[in-house]
N, C-alpha and C positions, 0 to 999 in steps of 0.2 A: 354380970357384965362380961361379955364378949370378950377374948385373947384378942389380940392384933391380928395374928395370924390364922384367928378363926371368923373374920367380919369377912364377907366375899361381897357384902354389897356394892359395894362402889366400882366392883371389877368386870371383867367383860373374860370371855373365855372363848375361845373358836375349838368346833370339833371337827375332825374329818374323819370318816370312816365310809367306804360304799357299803357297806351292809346297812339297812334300813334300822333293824332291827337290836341291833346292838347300839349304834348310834342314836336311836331313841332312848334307850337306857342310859344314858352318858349324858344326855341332853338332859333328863329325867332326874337323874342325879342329882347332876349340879345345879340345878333350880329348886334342890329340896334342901341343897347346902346354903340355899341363898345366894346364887350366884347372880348380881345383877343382871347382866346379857349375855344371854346363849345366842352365837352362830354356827349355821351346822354345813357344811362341804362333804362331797360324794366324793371327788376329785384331786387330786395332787396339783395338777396343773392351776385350777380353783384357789383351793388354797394359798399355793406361795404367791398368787396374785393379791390375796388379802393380807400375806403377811407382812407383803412388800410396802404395802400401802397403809396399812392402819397396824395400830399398834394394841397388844394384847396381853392381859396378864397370867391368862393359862389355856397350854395348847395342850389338846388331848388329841394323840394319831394315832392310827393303824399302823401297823406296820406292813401289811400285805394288801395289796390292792389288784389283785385276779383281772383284769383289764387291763393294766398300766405296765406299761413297760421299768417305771421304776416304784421307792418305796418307801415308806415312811422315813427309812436311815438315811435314804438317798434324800428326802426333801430337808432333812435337817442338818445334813452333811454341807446342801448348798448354801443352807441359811448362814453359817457359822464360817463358812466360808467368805463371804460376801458383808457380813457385818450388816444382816436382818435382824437376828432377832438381840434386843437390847438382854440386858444382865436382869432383869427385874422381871422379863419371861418365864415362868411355870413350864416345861415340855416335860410330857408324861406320853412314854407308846405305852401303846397298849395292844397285845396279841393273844393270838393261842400257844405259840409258841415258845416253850419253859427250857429249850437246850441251853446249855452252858454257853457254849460258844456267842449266840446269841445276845443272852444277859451280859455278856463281856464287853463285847461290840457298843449296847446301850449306855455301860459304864464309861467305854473310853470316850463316850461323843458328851460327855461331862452333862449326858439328861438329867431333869432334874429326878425322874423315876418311872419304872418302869413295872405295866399292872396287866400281871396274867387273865385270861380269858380260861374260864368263867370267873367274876370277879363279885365280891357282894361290897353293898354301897358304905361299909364300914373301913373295906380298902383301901379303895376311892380318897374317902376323907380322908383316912391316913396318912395316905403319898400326901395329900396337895397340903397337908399340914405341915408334913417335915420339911417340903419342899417352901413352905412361908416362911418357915422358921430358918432353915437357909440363907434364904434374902433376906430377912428382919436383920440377922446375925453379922451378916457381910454387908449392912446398909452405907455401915461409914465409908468402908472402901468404894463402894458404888456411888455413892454422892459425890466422893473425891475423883473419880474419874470421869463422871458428867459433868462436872466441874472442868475437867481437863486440867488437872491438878495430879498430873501421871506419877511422880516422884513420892509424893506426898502417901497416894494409894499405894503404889509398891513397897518404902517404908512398913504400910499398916500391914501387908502380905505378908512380909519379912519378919516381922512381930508377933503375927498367929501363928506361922510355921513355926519357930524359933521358941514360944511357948508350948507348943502342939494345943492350940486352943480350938474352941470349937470347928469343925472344917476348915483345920489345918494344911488338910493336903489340897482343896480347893483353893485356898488363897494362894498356895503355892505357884500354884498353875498359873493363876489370874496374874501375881506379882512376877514370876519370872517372862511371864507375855508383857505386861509395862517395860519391864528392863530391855528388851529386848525393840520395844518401840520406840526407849528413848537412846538408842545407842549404846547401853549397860550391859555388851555380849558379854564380857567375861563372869560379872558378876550372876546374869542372867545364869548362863554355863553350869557355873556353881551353886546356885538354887535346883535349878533342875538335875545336877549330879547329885546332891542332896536328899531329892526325892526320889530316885534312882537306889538308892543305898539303903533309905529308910523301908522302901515300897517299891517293888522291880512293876513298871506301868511304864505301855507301849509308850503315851503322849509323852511321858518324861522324856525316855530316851529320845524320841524324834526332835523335842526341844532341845537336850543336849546336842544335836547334829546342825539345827537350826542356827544355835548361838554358834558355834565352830562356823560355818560357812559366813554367818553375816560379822565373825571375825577376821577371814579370810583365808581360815586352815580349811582349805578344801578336801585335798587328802583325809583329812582324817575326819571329817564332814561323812564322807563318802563310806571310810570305813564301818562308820557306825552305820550308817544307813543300810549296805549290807548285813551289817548283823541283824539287822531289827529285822530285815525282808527275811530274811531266812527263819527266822524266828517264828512271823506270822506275815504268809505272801500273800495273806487279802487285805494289809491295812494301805489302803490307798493314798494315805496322806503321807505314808512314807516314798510312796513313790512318787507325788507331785514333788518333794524338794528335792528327791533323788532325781528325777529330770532336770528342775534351778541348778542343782550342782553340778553337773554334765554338760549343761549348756551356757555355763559360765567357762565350763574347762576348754568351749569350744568343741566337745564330741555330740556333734550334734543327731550323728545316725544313734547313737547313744540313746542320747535324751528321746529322741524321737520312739525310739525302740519301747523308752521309760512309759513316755506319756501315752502311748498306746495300752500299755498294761493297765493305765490307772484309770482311762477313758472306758475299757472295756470292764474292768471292777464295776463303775460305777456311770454305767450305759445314758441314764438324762441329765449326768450334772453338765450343765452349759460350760462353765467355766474350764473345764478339763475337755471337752470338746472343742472350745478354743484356742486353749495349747497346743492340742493336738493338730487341729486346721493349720493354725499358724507354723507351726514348727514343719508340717510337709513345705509350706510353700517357703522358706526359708531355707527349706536342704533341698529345694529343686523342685519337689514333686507335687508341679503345680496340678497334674489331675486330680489327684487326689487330695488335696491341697482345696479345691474350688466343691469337691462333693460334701466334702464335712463344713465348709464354711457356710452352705448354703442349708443345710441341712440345720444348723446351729442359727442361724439367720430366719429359716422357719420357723423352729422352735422358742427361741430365744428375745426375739424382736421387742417385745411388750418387758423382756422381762431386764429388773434392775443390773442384773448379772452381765447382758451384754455390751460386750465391749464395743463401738463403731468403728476401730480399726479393722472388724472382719468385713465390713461393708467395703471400704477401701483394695483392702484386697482382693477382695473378687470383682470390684469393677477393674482393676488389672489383669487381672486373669481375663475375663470376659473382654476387655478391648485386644488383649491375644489371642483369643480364639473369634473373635469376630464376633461375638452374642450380643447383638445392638437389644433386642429388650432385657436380655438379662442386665446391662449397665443401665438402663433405664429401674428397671429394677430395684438397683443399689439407691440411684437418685432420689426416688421415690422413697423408699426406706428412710433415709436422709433426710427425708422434708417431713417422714415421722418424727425421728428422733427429734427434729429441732422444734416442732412444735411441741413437746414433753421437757423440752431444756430449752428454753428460747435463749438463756443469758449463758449457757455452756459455752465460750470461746474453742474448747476442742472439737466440739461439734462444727462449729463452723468455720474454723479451719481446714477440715478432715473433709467438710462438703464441697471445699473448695475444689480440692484434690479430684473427685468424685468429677465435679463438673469442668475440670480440663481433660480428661480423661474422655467427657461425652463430646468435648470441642473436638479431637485427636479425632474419635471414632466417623463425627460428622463432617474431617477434614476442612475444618475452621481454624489453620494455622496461624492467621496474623492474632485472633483471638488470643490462641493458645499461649503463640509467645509473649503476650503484654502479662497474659496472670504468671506466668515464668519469669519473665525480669522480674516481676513485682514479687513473688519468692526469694529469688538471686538476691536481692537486695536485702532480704531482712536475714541471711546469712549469720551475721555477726552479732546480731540483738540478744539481749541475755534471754530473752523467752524461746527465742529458735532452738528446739530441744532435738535429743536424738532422732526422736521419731518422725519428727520433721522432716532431720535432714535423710535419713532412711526414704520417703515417700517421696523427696524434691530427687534425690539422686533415679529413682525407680521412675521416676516420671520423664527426667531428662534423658535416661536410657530409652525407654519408649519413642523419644523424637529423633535422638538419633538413630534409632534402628530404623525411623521411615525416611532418615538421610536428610532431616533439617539440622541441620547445624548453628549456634549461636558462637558469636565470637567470644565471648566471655565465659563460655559452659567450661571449659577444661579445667579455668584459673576456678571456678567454684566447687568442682569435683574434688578439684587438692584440698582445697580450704576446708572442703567438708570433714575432708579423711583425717587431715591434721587436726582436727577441732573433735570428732570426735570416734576416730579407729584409734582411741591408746590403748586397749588388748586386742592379743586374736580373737575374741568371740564377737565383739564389739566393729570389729573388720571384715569376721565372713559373714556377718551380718546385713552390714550396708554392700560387703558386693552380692550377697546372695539379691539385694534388691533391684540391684544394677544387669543381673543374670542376661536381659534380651542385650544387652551391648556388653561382652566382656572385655573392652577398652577401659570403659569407667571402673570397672569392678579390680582389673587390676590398678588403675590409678588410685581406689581406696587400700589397695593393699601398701602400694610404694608410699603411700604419706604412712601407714601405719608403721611400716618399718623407719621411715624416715624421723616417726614420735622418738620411736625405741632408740634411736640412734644417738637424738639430742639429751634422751633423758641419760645415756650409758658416756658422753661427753662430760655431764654435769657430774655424774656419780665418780667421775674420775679424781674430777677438781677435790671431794672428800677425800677417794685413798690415800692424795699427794698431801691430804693433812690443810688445805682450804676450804670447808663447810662453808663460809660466807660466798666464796666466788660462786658455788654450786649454785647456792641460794639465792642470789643472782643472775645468775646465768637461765638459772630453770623461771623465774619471775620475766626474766627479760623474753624468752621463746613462749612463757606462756600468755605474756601480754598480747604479743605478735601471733601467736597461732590459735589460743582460746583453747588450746590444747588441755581436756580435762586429767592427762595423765601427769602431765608436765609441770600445771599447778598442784596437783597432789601431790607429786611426788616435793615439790619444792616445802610444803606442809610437815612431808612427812620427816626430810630432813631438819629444816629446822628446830621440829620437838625436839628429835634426836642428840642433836648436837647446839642446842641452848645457848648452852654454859660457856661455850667455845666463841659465841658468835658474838662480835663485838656489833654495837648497833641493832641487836636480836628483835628488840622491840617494832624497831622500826619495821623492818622487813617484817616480821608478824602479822602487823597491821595491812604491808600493801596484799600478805597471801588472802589473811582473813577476807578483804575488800573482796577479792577477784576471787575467792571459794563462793564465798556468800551472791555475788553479781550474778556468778554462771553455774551456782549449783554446780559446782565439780565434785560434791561428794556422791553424788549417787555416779557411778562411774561404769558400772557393774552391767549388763543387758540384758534385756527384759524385750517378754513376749503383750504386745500390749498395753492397757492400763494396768498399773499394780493396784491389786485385791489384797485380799486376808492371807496371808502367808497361808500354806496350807500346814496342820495338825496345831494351829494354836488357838486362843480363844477371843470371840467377838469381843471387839474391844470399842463401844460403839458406843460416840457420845454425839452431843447436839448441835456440833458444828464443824470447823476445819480438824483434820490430824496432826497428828504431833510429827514432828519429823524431828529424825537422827540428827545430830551433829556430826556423826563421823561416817563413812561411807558403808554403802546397805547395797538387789535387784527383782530377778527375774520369779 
């Protein structure tokens, strides 16, 4: 009778390789191991179109693809990134090439194994054996987190480690990526300094730097990240969050300087093309700015990975330089997406955008201004999110740079800023959106300073030895302004000073109410949808994500 991990009938398998002939032996193979269903791909692009969409239990890739501008690491680097391929996936490269360096590289991207060319079919079976037994091994934690039962599976990760039971240092990984998902930085921190200590691995340390920033020690976020790049200056995942940290610190020539390095490492991942697109047009430089977004927009369009805020911004770019079909362009793109997502409300928000932007262009101003008051007005609603108001401010900049003016635009420029500029990154953000009228861009900056001012009033009422006035006072400006710095901060006081606060309960309740209404923990600025943090692992179950309790970004 059959192991578990030797039945392959019931499974499906996709191979990619453009060489004909090696690929026929793989296909060959694995139908002599009993592999229910062979598909076979020449293509990369091919591929991640199948991976996106059907689900598979063992991928066998090339690593080199002599056409293609990218490669087998590159295609599984997007996967994992992007939350494609699930935990119960089999990935095995397979190459000619035996460098160290190499086999390194395959180990940090947590493959399941990796099968030198020339290879005999006794190999073969070998990898995809150890690699069942793998997943047979780690099934409880894996069912526990398709479950979305995140806690429960970090637990069992903390268990294997702590015993060093079988792929011990694999659970590690997986366990300290949950803590880290459900808001458990420090503990998270401590797992992956753990494996750090046991086993010196690039992924560890980049998770140590991870948990620090999404605790909020940026500095020493950063430090580590430095060391790591210095260590090893091609691991590209160190430099995607070594950009999130720069661009949280608000140095955004920085970041910008980051995301080029990690764009040009790893030349077709979408995702990092997008950072990169975005982050020019955010420090200014919308030429270059509109050539990667369009280029990623060719590329990218079909694929799971793109974000539709690149759509957005290029049809701003294009209604500033005058490209009437290029923002037709955008439109059209848009009326893709939404047929692919018809019940997406971001999508169809975002298309809104799109098509005042094509009213503006076709100088259909009474148009323009009804879909704008009808923006203006949902200001306040708890769904009106940053990126909203980022696109409503870059839009009403746009009119008045063609000298329409609305009586009510200034009072919602403030409201924006005060609601949501409570850091500097989070401020050169929304005026970098504002950029064609620098009136509004400084009005985003005078509310941001104006946050800082109420939150450093309230912080006073604490040093005079009053915690509750604080607590009230910052409850009371953050009712009135939806200020996400102003309720945090009143959050953060009250943990602090509990014991002191008479009524503590109470006040709890109205911060909890008003964190929870407006999402004021995500506080932090972000390029876009958020994706897979970069260097951690697909943590990819069957329905919504789990979200943080306590503040997480970019």
């Amino acid at each position: 009778m059959a192991l578990p991990e030797d039945d392959l009938s019931g499974l499906q398998a996709l191979v990619i390789d453009a060489n004909p002939t090696s690929r026929s032996i793989l296909v060959s193979q694995l139908r002599d191991f009993g592999m229910g269903n062979v598909i076979q791909c020449t293509r990369l692009v091919d591929a991640r179109r199948q991976l996106e969409y059907r689900k598979f239990d063992v991928v066998l890739c090339e690593l080199h693809f002599p056409a293609e501008s990218m490669t087998g690491q590159d295609l599984l680097d997007d996967l994992r990134r992007n939350q494609l391929l699930p935990f119960s996936t089999v990935f095995i490269m397979v190459t000619g090439e035996a460098t160290y360096a190499k086999v390194a590289e395959a180990a940090e991207s947590a493959l399941d194994g990796y099968l030198l060319k020339p290879h005999k079919a006794t190999q073969l079976g070998e990898r995809l054996r150890q690699a069942r037994i793998r997943k047979l091994s780690l099934l409880e934690i894996f069912t526990a987190i398709e479950a979305e039962d995140f806690e429960a599976a970090a637990k069992l990760c903390q268990q294997r480690f702590e015993t060093k039971g079988l792929f011990w240092l694999y659970a590690a990984r997986v366990g300290a990526e949950l803590m880290l998902r459900t808001g458990q930085y420090d503990q998270a921190q401590k797992l992956y300094q753990s494996v750090v200590e046991a086993k010196t691995l690039p992924w560890a340390k980049l998770g140590v730097a991870r948990s620090l920033l999404d605790e909020g020690q940026t500095a020493k976020a950063v430090s580590t990240l430095e060391n790591l790049i210095s260590e090893d200056p091609n691991y590209a995942d160190a430099y995607d969050v070594m950009g999130r940290a720069q661009f949280e610190q608000g140095k955004f020539d920085a970041a910008l300087a980051t995301y080029k390095m990690a764009s040009t490492l790893t030349p077709a991942s979408i995702s990092r093309m997008q950072n990169l697109g975005l982050m020019c047009y955010y420090s200014g430089d919308r030429k270059e700015a509109e050539l990667i977004l369009d280029r990623t927009t060719r590329m990218g369009l079909d694929s799971k990975m793109f974000d539709c805020q690149t759509l957005v911004l290029l049809a701003f770019m294009r209604l500033e330089t005058g490209d009437r079909k290029g923002l037709q362009r955008c439109k059209d793109d848009f009326v893709r997406l939404i047929e692919r997502q018809p019940d997406s409300q971001r999508h169809q928000r975002l298309a809104i955008m799109v098509d005042a932007l094509q009213l503006i262009e076709q100088r259909q101003y009474a148009q323009v201004i009804n879909v704008v008051r009808d923006l203006c007005g949902r200001i306040k609603e708890p769904e009106f999110d940053f990126e909203s108001a980022s696109n409503l401010i870059a839009l009403l900049a746009q009119l008045a740079d063609k000298a329409i003016h609305l009586d009510e635009v200034d009072t919602v420029v403030d409201a924006l800023g005060l609601r949501f500029a409570g850091t500097r990154s989070l401020s050169e953000l929304m005026a970098g959106a504002a950029a064609v009228y620098p009136a509004y861009a400084e009005r985003v900056r005078a509310g941001h300073a104006q946050v800082l001012k109420l939150a450093e009033n309230a912080m006073s009422l604490c040093m005079k030895g009053d915690p509750k006035a604080a607590v009230k006072d910052l409850i009371a400006q953050g009712t009135k302004t939806l200020s996400g710095k102003l309720i945090e901060t009143a959050y953060l006081v009250l943990n602090r000073y509990a014991d002191k606060i008479d009524a503590a309960m109470e006040l709890t309740e109205q911060v909890h109410e008003l964190r929870n209404r407006y999402s004021t923990q995500i506080t932090r600025p972000a390029l876009g949808e958020q994706k897979r943090q970069a260097g951690g692992l697909t943590l990819r179950t069957g329905s919504k994500p789990a979200t943080a309790p306590s503040p997480a970004g970019a």
